[in-house]
Backbone as CSV, one residue per row, in Angstrom:
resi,resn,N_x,N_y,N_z,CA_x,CA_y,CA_z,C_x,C_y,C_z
1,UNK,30.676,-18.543,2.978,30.022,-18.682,1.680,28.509,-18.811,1.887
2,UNK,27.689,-18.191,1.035,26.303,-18.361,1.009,25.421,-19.541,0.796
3,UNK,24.634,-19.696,1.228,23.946,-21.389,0.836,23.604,-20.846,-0.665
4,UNK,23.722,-22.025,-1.433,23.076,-22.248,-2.971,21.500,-21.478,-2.824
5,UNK,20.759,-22.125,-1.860,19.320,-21.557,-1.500,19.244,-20.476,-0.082
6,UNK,18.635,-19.427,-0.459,17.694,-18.695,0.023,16.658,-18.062,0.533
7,UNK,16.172,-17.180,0.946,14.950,-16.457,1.085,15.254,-15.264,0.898
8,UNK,14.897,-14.532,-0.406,15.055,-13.271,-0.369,14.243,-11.936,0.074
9,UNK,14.260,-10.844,-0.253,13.884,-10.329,0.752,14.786,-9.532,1.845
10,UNK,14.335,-8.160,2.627,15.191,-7.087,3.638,14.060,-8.038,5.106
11,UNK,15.259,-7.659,5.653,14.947,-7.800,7.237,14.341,-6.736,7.561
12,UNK,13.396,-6.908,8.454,12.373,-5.442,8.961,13.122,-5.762,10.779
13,UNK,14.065,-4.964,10.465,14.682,-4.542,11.727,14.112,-3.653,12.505
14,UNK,14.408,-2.883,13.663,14.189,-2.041,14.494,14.347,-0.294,13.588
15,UNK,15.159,-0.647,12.955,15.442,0.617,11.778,14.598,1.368,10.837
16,UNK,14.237,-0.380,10.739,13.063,-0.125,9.279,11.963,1.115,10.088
17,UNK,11.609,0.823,11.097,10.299,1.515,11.156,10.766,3.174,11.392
18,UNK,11.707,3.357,11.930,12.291,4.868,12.022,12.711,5.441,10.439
19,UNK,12.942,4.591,9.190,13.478,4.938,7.985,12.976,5.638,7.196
20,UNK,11.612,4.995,6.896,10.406,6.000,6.028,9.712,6.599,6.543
21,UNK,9.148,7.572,6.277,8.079,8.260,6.804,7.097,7.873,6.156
22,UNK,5.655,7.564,6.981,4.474,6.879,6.473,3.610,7.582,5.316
23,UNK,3.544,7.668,4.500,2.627,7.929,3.610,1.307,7.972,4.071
24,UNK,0.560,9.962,3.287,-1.411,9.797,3.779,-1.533,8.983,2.564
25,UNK,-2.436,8.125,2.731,-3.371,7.971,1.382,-4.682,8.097,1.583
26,UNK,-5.351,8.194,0.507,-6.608,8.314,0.346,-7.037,7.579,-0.498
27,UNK,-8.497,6.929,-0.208,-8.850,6.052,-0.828,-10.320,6.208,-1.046
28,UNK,-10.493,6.584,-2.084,-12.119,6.936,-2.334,-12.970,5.896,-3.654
29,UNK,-14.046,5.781,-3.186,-14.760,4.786,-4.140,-15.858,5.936,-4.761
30,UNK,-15.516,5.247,-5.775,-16.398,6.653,-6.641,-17.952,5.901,-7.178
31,UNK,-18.320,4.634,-6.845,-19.599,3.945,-6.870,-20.424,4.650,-5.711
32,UNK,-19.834,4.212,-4.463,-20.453,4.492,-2.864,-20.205,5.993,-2.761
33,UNK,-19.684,6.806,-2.600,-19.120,7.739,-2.647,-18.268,7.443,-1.382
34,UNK,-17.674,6.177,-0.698,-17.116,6.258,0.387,-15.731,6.936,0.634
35,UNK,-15.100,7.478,1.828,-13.476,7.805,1.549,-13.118,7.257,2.944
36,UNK,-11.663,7.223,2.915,-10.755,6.543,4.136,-9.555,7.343,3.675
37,UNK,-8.927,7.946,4.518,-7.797,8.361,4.840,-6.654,7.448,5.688
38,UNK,-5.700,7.037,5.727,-5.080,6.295,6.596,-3.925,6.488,6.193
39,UNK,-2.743,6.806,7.298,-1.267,6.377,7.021,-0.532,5.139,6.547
40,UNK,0.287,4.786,5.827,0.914,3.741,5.283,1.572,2.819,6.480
41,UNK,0.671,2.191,7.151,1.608,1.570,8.574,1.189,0.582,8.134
42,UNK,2.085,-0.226,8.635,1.639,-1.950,8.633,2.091,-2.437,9.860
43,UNK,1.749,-3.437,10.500,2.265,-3.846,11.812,2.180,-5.541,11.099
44,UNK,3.767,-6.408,11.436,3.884,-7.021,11.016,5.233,-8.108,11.987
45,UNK,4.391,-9.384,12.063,5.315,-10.381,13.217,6.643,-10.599,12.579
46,UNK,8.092,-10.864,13.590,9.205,-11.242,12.458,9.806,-11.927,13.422
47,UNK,10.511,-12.612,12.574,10.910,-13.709,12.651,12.621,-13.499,13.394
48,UNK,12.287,-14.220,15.129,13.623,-13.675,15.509,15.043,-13.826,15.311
49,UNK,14.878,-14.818,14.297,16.404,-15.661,14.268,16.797,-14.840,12.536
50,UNK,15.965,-13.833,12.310,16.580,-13.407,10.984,15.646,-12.389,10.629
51,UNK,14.897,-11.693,11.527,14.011,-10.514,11.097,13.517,-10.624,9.734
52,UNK,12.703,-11.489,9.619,12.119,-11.766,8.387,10.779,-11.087,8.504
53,UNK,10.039,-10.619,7.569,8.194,-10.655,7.861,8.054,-12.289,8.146
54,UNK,6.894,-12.665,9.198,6.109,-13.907,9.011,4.858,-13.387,8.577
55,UNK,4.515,-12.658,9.025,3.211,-12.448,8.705,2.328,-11.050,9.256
56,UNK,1.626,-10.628,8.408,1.084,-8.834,9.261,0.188,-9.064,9.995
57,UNK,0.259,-7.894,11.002,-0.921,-8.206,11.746,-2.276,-6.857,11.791
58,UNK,-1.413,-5.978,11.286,-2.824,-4.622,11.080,-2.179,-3.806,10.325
59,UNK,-3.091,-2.583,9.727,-2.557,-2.040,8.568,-3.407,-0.765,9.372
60,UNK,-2.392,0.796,8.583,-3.504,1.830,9.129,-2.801,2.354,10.191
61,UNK,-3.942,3.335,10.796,-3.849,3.466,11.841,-4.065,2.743,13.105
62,UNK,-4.166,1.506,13.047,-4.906,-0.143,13.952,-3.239,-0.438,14.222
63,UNK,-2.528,-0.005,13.346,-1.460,-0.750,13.168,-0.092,-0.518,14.476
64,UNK,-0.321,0.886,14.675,0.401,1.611,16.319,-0.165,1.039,17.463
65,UNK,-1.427,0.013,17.291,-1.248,-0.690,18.592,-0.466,-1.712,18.651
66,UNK,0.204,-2.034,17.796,1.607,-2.966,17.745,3.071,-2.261,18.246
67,UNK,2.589,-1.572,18.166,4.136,-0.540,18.652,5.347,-1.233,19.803
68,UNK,4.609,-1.830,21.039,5.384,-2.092,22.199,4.832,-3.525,22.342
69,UNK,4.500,-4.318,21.068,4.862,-5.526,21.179,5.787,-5.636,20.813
70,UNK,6.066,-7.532,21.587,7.250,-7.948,21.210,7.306,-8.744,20.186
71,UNK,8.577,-8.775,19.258,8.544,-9.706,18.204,7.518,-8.923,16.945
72,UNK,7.288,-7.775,17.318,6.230,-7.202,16.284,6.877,-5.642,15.886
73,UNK,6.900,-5.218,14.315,7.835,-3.835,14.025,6.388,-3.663,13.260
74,UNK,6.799,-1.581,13.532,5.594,-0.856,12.948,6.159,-0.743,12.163
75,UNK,5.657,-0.404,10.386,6.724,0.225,9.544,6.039,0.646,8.283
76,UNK,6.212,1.592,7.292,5.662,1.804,6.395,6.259,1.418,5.230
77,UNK,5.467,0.669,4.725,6.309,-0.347,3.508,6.494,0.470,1.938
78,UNK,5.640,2.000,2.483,5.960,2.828,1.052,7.433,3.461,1.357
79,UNK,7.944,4.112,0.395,9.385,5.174,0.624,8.967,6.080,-0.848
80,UNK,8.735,7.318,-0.058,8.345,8.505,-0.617,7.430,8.090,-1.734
81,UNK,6.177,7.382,-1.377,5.106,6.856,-2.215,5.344,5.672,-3.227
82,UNK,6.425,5.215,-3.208,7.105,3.861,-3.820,6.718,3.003,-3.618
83,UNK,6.974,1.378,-3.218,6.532,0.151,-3.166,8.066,0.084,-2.372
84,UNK,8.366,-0.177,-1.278,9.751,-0.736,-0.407,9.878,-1.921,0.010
85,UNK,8.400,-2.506,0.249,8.613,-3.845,0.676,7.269,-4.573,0.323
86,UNK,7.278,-5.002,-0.655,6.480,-5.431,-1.676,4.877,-6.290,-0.454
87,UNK,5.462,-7.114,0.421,4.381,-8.298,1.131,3.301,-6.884,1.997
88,UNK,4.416,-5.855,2.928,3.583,-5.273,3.206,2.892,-4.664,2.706
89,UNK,3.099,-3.786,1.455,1.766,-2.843,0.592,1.133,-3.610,0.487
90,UNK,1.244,-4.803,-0.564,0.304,-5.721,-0.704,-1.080,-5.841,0.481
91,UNK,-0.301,-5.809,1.840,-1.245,-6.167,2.867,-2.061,-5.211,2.904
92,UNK,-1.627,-4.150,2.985,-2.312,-2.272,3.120,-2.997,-2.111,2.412
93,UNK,-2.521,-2.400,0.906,-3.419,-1.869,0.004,-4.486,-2.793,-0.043
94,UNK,-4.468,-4.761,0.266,-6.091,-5.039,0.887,-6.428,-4.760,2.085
95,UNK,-6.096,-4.249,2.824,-6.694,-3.815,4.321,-7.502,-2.611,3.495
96,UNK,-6.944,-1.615,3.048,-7.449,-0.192,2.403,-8.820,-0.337,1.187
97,UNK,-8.804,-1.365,0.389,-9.875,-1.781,-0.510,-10.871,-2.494,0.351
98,UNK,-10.792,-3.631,1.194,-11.762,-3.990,2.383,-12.401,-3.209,2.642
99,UNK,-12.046,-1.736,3.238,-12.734,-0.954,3.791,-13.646,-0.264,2.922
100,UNK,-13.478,-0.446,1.632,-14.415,0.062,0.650,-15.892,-0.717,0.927
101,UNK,-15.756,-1.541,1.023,-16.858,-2.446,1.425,-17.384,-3.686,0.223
102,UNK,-18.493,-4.448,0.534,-18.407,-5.855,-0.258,-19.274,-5.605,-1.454
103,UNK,-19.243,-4.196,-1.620,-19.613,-4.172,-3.288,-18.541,-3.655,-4.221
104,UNK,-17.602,-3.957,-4.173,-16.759,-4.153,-4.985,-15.478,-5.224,-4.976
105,UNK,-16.008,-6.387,-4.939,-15.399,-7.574,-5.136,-13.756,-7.349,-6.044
106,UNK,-13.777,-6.673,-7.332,-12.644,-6.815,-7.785,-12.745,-5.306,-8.820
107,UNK,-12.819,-4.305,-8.066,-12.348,-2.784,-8.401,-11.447,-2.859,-9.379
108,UNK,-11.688,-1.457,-10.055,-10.629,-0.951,-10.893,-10.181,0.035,-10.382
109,UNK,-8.826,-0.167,-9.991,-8.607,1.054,-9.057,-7.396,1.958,-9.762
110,UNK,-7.160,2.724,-9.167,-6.448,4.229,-10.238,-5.660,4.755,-8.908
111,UNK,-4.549,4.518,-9.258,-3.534,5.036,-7.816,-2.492,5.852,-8.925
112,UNK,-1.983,6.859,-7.731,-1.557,7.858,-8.056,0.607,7.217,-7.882
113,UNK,1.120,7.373,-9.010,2.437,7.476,-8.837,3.162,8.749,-8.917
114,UNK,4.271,8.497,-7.999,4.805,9.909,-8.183,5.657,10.456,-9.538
115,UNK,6.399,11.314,-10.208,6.711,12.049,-11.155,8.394,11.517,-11.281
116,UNK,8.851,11.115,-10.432,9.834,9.981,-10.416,10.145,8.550,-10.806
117,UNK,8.935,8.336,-10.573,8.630,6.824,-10.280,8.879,6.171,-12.037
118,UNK,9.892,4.657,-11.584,10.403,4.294,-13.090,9.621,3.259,-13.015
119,UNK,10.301,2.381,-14.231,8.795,1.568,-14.619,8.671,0.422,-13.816
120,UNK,9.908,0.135,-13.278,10.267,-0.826,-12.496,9.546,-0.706,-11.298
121,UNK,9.250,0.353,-10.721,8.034,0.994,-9.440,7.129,1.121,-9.723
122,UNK,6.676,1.127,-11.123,5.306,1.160,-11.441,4.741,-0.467,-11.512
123,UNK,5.861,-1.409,-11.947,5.197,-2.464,-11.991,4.733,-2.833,-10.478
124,UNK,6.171,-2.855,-9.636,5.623,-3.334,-8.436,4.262,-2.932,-7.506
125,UNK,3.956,-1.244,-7.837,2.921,-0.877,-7.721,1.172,-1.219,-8.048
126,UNK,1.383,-1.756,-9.206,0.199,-2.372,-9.690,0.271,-3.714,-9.456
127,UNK,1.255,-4.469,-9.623,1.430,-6.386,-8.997,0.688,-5.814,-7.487
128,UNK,1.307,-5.066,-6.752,0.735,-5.311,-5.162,-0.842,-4.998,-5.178
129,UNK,-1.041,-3.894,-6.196,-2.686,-3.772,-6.099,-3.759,-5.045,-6.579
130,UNK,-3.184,-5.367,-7.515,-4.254,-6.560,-8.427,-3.522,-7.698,-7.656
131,UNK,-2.356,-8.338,-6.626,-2.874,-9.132,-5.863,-3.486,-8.772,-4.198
132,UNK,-3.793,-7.313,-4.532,-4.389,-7.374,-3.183,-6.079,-7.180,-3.351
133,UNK,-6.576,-7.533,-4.900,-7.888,-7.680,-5.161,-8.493,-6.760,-6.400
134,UNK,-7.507,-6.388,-6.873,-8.096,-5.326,-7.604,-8.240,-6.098,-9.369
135,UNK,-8.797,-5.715,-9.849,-9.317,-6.121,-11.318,-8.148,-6.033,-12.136
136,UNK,-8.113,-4.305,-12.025,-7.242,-3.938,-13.031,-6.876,-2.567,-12.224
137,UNK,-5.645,-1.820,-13.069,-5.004,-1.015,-12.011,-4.224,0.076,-13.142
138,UNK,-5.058,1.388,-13.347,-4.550,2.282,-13.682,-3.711,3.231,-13.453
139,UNK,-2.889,4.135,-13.591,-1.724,4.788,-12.622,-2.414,6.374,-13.352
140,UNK,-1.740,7.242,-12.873,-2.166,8.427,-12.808,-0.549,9.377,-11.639
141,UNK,-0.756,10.500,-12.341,0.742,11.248,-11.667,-0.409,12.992,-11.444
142,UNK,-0.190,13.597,-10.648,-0.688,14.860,-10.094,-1.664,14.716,-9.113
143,UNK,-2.078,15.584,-8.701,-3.286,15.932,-7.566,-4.386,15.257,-7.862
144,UNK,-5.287,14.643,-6.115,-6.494,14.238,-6.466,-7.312,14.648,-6.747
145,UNK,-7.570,15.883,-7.289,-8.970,16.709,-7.532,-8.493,16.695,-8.954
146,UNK,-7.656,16.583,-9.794,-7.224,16.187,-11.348,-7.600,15.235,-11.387
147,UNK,-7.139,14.453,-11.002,-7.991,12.121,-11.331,-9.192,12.401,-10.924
148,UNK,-10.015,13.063,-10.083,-11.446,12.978,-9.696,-12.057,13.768,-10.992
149,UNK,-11.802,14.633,-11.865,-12.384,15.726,-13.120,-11.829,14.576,-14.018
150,UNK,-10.685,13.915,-14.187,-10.323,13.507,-15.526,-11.632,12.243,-15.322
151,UNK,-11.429,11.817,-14.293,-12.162,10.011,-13.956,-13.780,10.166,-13.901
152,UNK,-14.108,11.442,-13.961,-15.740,11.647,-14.409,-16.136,12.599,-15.837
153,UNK,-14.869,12.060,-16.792,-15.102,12.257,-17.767,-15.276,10.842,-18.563
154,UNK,-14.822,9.841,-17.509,-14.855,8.582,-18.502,-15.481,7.687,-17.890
155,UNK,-16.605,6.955,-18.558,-17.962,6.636,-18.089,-17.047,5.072,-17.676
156,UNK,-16.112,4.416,-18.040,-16.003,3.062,-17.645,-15.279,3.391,-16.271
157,UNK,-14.871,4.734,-15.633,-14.205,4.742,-14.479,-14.684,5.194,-13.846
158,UNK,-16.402,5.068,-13.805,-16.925,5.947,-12.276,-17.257,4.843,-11.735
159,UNK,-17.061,3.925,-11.919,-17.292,3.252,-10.780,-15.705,2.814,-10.101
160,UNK,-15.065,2.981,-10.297,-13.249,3.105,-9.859,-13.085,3.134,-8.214
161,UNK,-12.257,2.610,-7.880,-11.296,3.004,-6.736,-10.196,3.941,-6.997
162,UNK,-10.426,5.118,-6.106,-9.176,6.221,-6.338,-8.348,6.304,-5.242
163,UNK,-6.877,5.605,-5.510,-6.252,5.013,-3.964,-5.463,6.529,-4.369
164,UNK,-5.138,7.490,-3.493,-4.171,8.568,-3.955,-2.904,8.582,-2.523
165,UNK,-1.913,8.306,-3.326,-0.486,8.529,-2.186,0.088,10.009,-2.359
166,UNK,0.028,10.581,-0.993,1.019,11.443,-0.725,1.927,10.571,0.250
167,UNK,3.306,10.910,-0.374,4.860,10.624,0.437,4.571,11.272,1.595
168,UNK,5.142,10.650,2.480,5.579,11.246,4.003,6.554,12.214,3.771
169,UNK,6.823,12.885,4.772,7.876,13.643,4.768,9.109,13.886,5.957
């Protein structure tokens, strides 16, 4: 029988990291004109008595130097541009806004969902962005050169973060 109490939550097994394929994203600030490209990796410590996350340790491409530690799984916490494991995007998507740099304290950022995606993925999508720093968090579905023409038609979104997910494959 199960204890009354819990920790919920998937185990990031040895599996997890072979399961998804990492997602490109792109992440462009349309103030700076800066961009970052990076795969959806997270490298993240777990916990041996129950493969839990404890805690991440790099996001990116930083994140494959975790590979052949121990006690440490690479893994991409998107699934086909989704939200799979809520702590790691969270981590990615502030590792990925950091790199924008310290003039934009609390962005409005505009990430791309896919044409699937229900509302239930959309929420988790925007919860992980606005607690990983973001202001406010617009969604958007098609190609990034469409959100870059629509988003310089509207004067309150040039100064925006444009996080854009392509799914792995």
């Amino acid at each position: 029988m199960r204890d009354a109490f819990y920790e919920g939550g998937r185990p990031l097994l040895e599996e997890w990291s072979r399961t998804f394929a990492p997602a490109e994203i792109t992440v462009r600030c349309l103030k700076t004109g800066k961009q970052v490209r990076e795969k959806s990796l997270v490298a993240a410590q777990i916990r041996a008595e129950d493969g839990m996350m404890e805690r991440c340790l790099a996001a990116g491409e930083a994140a494959r130097a975790y590979e052949d530690v121990s006690g440490a799984v690479v893994f991409s916490p998107l699934r086909e541009g989704q939200v799979a494991c809520y702590g790691g995007a969270r981590f990615l998507f502030k590792a990925l806004l950091r790199q924008m740099g310290p003039l934009l304290p609390k962005p409005l950022v505009c990430v791309r969902v896919q044409d699937r995606t229900t509302q239930v993925e959309e929420i988790a999508m925007t919860d992980a962005l606005l607690q990983a720093g973001a202001r406010k968090v617009l969604l958007y579905r098609g190609s990034l050169s469409g959100a870059l023409d629509r988003v310089a038609e509207r004067k309150e979104l040039r100064n925006a973060v444009v996080v854009h997910i392509e799914p792995g494959m």
